[in-house]
N, C-alpha and C positions, 0 to 999 in steps of 0.2 A: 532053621530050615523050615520047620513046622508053621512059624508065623509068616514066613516067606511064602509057602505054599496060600496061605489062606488070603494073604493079600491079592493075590497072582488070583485066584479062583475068583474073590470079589473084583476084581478088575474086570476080569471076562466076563461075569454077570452082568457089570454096568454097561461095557461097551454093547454087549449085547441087546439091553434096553433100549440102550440109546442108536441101538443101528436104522430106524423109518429116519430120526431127528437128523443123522450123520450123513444118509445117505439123500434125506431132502437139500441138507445144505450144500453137497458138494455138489448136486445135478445144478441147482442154481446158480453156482459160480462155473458152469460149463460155459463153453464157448461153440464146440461143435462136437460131433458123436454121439454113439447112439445109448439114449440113459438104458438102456434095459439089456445092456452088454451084458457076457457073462464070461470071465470074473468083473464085476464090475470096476470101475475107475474109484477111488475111495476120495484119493486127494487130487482133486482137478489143476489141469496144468497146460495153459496158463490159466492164471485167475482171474475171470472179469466180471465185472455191475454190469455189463449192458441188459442181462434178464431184469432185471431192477429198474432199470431207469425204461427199458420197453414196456413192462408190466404198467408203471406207474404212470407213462404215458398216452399208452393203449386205454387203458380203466378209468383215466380217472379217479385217482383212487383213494383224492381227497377229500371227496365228498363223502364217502363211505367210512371212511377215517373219523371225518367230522363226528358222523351219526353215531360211529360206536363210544365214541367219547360221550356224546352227551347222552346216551343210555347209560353207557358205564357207571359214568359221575355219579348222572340223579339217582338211577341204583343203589351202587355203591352206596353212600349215604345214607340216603335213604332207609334202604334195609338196616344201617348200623344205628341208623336212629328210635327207627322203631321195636326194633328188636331188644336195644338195652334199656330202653324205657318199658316194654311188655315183661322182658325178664324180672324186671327191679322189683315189682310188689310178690311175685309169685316166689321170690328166693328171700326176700329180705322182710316183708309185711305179711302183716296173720289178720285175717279173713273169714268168713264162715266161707265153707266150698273153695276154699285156694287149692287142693288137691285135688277137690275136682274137673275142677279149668285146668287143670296141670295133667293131670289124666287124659279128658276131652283133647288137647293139644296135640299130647303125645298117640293120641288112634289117628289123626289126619296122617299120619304115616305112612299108615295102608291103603290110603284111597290110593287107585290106578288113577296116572296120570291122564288119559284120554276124559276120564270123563271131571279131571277137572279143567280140561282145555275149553269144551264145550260149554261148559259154565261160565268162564271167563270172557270167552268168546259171545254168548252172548249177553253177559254183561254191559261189556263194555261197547257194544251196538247200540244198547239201551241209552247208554251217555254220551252213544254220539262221539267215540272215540276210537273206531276203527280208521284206519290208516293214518294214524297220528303216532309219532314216535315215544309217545306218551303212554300206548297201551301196548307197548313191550315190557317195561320195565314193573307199571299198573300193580299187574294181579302177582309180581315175586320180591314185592314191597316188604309184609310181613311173612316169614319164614317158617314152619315150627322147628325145623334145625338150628335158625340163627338164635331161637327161643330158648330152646333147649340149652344149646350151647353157651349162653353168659350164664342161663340161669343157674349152672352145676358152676361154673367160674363166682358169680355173685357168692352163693352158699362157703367158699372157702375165707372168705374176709371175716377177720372177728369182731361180735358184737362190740366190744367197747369202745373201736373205734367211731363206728355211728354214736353209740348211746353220750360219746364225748362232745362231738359235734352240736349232738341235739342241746347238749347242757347248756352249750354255749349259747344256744339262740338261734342255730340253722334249720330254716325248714326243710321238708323230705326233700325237696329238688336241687338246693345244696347239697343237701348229704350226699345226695345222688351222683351229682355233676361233679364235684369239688371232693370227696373223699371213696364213694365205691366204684364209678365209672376208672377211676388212674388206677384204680387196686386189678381191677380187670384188664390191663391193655394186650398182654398175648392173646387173649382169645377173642378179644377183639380186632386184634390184627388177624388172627386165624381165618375169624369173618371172612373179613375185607379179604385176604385171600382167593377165601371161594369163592364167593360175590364175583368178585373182579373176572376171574377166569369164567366165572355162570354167564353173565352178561356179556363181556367180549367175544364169546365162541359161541351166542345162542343161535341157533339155525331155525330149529324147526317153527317155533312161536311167533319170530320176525315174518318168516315167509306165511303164516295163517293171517294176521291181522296187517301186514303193510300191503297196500294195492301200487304203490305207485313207487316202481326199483327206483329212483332217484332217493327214496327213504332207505332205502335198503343197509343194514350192517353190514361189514365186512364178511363176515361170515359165512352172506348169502352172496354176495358179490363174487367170492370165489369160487359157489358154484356156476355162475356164467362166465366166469373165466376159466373153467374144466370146457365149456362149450366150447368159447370162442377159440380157445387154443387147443384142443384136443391131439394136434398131431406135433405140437411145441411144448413136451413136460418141462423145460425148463423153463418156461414165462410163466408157469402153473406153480413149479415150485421156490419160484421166486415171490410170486405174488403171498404162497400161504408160509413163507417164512415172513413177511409182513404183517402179515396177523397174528404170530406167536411172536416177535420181539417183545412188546408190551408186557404182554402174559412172563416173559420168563424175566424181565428187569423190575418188575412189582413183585414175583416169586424172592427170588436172590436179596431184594432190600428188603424182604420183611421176613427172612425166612430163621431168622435168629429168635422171633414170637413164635416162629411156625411150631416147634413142638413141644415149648412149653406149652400154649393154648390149649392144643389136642392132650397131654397129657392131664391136664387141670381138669377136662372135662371130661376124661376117665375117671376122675378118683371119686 
């Protein structure tokens, strides 16, 4: 009865998280009535796509699709590239000042995000790379989370497996690639995780540096679809269940690294 209860309590926790998510999706599968009824309508009846296939043909909403893919990718990437390559020497190579780079890293912490916008911002004016879908992704290239985070995951692998490697004949970027990169893969799924979700939902960053909405992420796109439809929440919340299906099928297929990665990089 005792574990019965506690089931029953975590259930009601969850659903209760999950009630924006519950109640977005079933407004989207309306057909007619008023979403902001009270009690509300939970499970819509009957069940229809036409929010969906309205949204998608009102918007356009391929083009914005496109754009967040190819942010996302080179991101993505990107970031897992740079970051497990920055982590490798600061965890696994000895240095004079390796602790101090490792220090200095870990203060960018504390800078307030505004004024590294401003820097970035005018950076990338300098290169001639404002309204180019190139300077979204730009300045969240290297990380010092995603730094942090292999570099506490690199630190659990043990020495002899490198030092065996080396015996053999492999230089550092072997070692790297081929024996500590596969010893790391939760946390580098963990990454990719947040990465993915950073870059698919960025808003604010896309709208400073993109001039021309034809570049525009999904993300910003759905706030002119709050305009365009403002007295239609269901074309609204059809549209922003569009932009979280990705986010929650990259969640679910990688969520079996999800908490080993995060615990690796507690210990």
């Amino acid at each position: 009865m005792k574990l019965f209860m506690v089931y029953f309590a975590l259930l009601a926790l969850a659903l209760f998280a999950m009630g924006p998510f519950l109640w977005l999706l079933s407004t989207s599968l309306k057909t007619v009535g008023n979403v902001y009824a009270f009690p509300p309508q939970i499970i819509p009846w009957p069940v229809s796509f036409e929010n969906y296939v309205g949204v998608w043909k009102a918007l356009h909403l391929e083009k914005y699709v496109i754009n967040t893919l190819h942010i996302t990718a080179v991101g993505v990437v990107g970031t897992l590239l740079i970051s497990a390559l920055a982590a490798y020497p600061l965890a696994r190579m000895h240095f004079p000042g390796r602790e101090v780079v490792f220090v200095a890293l870990l203060s960018t912490f504390v800078l307030p995000n505004p004024g590294g916008l401003i820097i970035n911002f005018l950076t990338l004016q300098k290169m001639q790379l404002i309204n180019t879908l190139s300077a979204v992704y730009l300045p969240s290239l290297a990380t010092p989370f995603g730094i942090f985070l292999l570099r506490q995951a690199y630190l659990a692998i043990p020495a002899e497996l490198e030092d065996a490697a080396r015996i053999d004949g492999a230089g550092e970027l072997t070692v790297w690639w081929r024996i500590s990169l596969p010893l790391i893969k939760p946390s580098v799924a963990t990454l990719a995780i947040f990465n993915f979700m950073g870059y698919w939902n960025s808003f604010l960053w896309p709208l400073i540096v993109l001039q021309d909405p034809d570049k525009y992420p999904i993300a910003v796109a759905l706030q002119y679809l709050q305009g365009m439809f403002w007295d239609n929440f269901r074309l609204v919340a059809a549209g922003t269940m569009f932009s979280m299906v990705p986010v929650l099928v990259v969640f679910f297929s990688m969520q079996r690294y999800f908490i080993s990665g995060v615990v690796g990089a507690l210990k």
